[in-house]
C-alpha positions as CSV (number, residue, x, y, z in Angstrom):
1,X,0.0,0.0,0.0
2,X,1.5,3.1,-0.7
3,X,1.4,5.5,1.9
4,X,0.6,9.5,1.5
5,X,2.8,12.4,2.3
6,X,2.1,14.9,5.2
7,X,4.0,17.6,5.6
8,X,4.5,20.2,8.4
9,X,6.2,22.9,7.3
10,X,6.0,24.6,11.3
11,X,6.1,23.6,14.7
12,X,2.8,26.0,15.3
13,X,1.4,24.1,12.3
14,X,2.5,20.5,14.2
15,X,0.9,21.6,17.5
16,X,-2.2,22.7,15.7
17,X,-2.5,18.9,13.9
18,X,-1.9,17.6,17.1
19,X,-4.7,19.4,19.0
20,X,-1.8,21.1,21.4
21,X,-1.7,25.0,22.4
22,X,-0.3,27.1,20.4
23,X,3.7,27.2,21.1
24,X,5.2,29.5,23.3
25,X,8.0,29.9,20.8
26,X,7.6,29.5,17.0
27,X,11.0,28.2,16.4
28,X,11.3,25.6,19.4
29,X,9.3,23.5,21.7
30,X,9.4,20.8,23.9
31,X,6.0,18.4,24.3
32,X,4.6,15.9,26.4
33,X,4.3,12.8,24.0
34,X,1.7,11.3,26.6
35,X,-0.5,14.0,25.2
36,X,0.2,13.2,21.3
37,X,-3.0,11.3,20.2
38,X,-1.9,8.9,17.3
39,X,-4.7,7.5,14.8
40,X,-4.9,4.0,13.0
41,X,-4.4,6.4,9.7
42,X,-1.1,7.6,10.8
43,X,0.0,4.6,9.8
44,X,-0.6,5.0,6.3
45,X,1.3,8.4,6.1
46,X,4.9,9.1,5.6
47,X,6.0,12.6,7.8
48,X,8.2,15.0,6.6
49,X,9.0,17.9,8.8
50,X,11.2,21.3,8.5
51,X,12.4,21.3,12.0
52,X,14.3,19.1,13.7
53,X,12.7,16.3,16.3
54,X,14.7,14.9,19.3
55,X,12.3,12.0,20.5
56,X,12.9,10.7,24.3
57,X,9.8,8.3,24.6
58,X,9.1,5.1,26.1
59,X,6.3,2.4,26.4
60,X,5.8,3.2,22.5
61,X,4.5,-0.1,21.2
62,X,4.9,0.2,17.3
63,X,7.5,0.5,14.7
64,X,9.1,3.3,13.0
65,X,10.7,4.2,9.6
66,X,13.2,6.7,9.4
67,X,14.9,6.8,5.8
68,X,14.8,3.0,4.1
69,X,15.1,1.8,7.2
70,X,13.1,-0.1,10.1
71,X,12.9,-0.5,13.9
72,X,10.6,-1.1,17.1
73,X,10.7,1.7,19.2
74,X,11.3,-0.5,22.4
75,X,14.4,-1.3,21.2
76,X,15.9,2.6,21.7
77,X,15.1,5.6,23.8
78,X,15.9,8.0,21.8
79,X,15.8,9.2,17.9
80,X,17.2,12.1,16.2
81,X,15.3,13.2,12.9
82,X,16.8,16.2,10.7
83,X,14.6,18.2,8.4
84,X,12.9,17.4,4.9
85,X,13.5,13.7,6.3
86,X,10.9,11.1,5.8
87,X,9.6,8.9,8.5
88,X,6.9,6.8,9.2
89,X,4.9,5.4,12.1
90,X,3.3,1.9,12.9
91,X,1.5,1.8,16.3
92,X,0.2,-1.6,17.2
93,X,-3.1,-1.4,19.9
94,X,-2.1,-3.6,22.7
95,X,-4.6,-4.1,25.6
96,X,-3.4,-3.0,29.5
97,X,-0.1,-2.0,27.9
98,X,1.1,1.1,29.8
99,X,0.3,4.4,28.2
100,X,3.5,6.4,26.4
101,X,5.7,9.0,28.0
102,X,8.4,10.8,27.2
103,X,9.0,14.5,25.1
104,X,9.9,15.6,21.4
105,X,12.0,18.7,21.2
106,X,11.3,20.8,17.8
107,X,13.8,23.0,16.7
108,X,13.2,24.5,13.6
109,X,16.3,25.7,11.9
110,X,15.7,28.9,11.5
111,X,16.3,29.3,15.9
112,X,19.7,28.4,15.3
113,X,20.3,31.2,12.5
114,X,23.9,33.3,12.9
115,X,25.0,31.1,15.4
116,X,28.3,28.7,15.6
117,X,25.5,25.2,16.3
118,X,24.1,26.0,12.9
119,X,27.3,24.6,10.9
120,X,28.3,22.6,13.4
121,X,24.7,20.2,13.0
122,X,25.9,18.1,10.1
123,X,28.6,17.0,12.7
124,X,26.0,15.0,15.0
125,X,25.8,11.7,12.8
126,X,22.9,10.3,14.4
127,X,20.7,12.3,12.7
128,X,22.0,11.2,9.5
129,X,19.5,9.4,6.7
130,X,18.9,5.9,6.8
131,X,20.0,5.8,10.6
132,X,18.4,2.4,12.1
133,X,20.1,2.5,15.5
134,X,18.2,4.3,18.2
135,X,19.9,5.3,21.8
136,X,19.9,3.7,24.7
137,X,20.2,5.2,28.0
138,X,21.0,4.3,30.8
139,X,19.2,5.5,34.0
140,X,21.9,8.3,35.0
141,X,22.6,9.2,31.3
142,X,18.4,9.7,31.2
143,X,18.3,11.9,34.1
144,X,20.9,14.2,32.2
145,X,18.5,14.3,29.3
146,X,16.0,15.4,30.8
147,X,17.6,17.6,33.1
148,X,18.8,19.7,30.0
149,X,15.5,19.5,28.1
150,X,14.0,21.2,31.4
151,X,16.1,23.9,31.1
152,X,15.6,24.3,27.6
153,X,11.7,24.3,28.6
154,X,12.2,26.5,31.5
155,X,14.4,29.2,29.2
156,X,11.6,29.8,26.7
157,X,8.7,29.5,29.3
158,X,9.9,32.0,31.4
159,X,12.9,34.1,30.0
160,X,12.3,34.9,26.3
161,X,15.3,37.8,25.8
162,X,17.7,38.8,24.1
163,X,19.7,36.1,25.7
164,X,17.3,33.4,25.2
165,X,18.3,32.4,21.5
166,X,21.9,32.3,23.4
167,X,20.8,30.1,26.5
168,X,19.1,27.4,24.5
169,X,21.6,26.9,22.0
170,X,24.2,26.0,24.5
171,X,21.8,24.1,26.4
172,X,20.7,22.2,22.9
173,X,24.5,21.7,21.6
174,X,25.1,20.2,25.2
175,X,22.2,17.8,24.6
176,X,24.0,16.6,21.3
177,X,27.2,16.7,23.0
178,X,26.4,14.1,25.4
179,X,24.1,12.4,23.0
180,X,27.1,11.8,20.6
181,X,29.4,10.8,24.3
182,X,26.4,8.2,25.1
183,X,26.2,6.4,21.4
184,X,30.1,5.7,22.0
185,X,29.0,4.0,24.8
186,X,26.5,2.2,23.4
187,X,29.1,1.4,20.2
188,X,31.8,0.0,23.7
189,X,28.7,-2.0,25.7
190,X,26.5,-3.2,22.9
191,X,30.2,-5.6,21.4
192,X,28.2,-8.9,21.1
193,X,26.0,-7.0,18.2
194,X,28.9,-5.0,16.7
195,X,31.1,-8.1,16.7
196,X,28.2,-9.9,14.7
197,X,28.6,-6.7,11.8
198,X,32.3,-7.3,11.9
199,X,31.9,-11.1,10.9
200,X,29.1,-9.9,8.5
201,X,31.1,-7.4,6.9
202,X,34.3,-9.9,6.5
203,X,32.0,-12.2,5.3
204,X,30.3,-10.0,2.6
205,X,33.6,-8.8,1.4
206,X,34.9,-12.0,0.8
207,X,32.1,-13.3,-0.9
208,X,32.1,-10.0,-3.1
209,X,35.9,-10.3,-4.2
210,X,35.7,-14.7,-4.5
211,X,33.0,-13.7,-7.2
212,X,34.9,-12.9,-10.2
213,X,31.9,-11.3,-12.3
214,X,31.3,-9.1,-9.5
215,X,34.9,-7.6,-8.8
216,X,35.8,-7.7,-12.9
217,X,32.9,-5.2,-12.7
218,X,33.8,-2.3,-10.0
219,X,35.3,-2.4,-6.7
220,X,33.5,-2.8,-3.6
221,X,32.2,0.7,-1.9
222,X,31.1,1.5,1.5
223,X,27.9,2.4,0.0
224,X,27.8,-1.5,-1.1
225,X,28.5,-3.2,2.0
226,X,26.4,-0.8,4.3
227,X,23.3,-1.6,2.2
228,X,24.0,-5.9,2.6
229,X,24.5,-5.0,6.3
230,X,21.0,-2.8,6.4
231,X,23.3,-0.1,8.3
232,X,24.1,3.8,7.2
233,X,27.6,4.2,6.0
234,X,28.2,6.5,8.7
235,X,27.5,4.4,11.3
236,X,29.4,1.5,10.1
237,X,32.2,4.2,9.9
238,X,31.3,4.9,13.5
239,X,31.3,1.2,14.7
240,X,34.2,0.1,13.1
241,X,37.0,2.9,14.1
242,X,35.5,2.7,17.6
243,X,35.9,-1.4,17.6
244,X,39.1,-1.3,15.4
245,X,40.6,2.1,14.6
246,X,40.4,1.8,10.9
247,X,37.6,3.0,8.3
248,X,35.3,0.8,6.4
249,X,37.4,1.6,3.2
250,X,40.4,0.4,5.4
251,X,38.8,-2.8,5.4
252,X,38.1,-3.0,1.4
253,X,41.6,-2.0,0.5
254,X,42.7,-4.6,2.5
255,X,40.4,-7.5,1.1
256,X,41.7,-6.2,-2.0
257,X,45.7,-6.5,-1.5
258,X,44.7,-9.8,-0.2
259,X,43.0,-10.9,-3.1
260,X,45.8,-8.8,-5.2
261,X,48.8,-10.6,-3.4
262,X,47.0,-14.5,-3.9
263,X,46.9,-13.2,-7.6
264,X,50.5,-12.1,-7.4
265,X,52.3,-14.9,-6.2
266,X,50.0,-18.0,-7.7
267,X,49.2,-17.0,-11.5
268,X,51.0,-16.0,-14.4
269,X,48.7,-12.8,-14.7
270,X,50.0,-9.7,-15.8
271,X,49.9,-6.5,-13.4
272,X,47.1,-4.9,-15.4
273,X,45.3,-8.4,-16.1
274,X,45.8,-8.4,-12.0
275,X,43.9,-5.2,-11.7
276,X,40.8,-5.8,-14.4
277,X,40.2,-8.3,-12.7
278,X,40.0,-6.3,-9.2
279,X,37.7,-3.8,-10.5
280,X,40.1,-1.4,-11.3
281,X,39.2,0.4,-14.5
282,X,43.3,1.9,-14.6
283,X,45.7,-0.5,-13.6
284,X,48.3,2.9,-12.8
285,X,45.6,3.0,-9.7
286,X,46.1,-0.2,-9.0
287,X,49.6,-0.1,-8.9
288,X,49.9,3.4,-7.1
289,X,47.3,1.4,-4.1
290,X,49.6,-1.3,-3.8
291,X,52.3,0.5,-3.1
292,X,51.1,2.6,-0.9
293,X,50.0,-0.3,1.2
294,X,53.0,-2.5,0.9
295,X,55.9,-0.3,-0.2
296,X,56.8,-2.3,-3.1
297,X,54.9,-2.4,-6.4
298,X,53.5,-5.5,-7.5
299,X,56.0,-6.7,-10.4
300,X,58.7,-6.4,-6.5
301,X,56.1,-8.3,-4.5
302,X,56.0,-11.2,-7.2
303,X,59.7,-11.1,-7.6
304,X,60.0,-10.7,-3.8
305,X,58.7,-14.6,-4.3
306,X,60.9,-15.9,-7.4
């Protein structure tokens, strides 16, 4: 079934879908999700909105689809969605389950006009498309979510200044801050899983370069492998120089001069026969890889083994 597009172009415009007051502030606010009413057609619609949504909700039975991407909502705390972004909801009706909590923070981008946060956004991965990894928290890293999203709530309640734009932006780049400290965490605690996308990974390379049609076409990317694992490149990125140190393209290149070094030393091949074969559409490229990697070039390594 193909679901329709909604979009909310403001976060006065969300509150009045929602049946909410009218904000406080037109360019952030911070809501009780106990109070958002969701409908059986909600789940037919795919959301885009032009603010951004920091989601801190639990009890939420249902599903949600950020990007390509799929996950139960019991299986994170938290979510980051960026603007123009599209997401959809799945609520499932379970009897005597305990009603939602949590809050959403909406900051339009405009709030964050002329000051440093506003380049400094694209830094904070987790907001990134096609992100299927939601946050955990622990109790003590909860409390300091909520702490800070009180006094972001507070600030515009109560103090709306020439200082408030000021205040709230250094409580919100805080927020991210630690947000971006607690999915490091979560990369370090949750090892059993991110051990599992290592031995995917290996195991999706290698299949990739044993398959000679495949690697006499193109080289493996990033883009490749992070689609077989169901994961954003960026977060693979993440996982993988927080388990191991090195980049995903780290890994390739070194399937690669594996495969390139087997081809070396057992067949007659010649160096640019060596690197058609690889995927390399120039074997100069192939060459000038090797030998960065191994110091030698490969007519040295071969002879290295005559």
């Amino acid at each position: 079934m193909t679901r329709k597009i909604q979009r909310i172009k403001t976060i006065t415009e969300y509150h009045r879908f929602r049946d909410l007051p009218k904000p406080l502030h037109p360019l952030i606010s911070l809501v009780d999700y106990s109070l958002i009413k969701h409908s059986t057609e909600d789940n037919h619609v795919n959301w885009i909105q032009d603010f951004y949504t920091i989601g801190l909700k639990r009890n939420v039975l249902g599903k949600f689809r950020y990007g390509q991407q799929a996950y139960d909502f019991d299986e994170g705390l938290m979510s980051f969605i960026a603007p123009n972004q599209v997401f959809g909801v799945e609520m499932f009706d379970y009897q005597d389950a305990p009603p939602p909590s949590g809050w959403l923070l909406f900051v339009h981008p405009d709030f964050l006009w002329n000051t440093p946060l506003a380049g400094n956004m694209k830094k904070f991965e987790f907001f990134g498309y096609q992100v299927n990894e939601s946050l955990f928290l622990s109790e003590k890293e909860e409390k300091i979510v909520l702490d800070i999203l009180k006094n972001i709530e507070q600030e515009y309640h109560e103090n709306i200044d020439a200082f408030t734009q000021r205040i709230i932006v250094s409580h919100l780049e805080t927020l991210l801050t630690y947000a971006e400290r607690f999915y490091q965490r979560q990369f370090i605690t949750r090892k059993i899983n991110n051990y599992q996308v290592l031995t995917q990974l290996e195991k999706i390379l290698d299949e990739f370069i044993s398959n000679e049609d495949l690697m006499s076409e193109s080289l493996p990317t990033v883009a490749y492998v992070s689609e077989k694992l169901n994961i954003s490149p960026n977060y693979l990125s993440n996982l993988l120089k927080t388990q191991t140190g090195n980049s995903t393209q780290w890994y390739i290149q070194e399937k690669i001069l594996d495969k390139a070094k087997e081809k070396l030393t057992t067949t007659s091949l010649s160096v640019s026969e060596i690197a058609y074969s690889l995927g390399f559409k120039h074997p100069q490229s192939f060459t000038k890889l090797f030998k960065q990697k191994t110091n030698q070039t490969p007519l040295e390594y071969r002879q290295s083994f005559q």
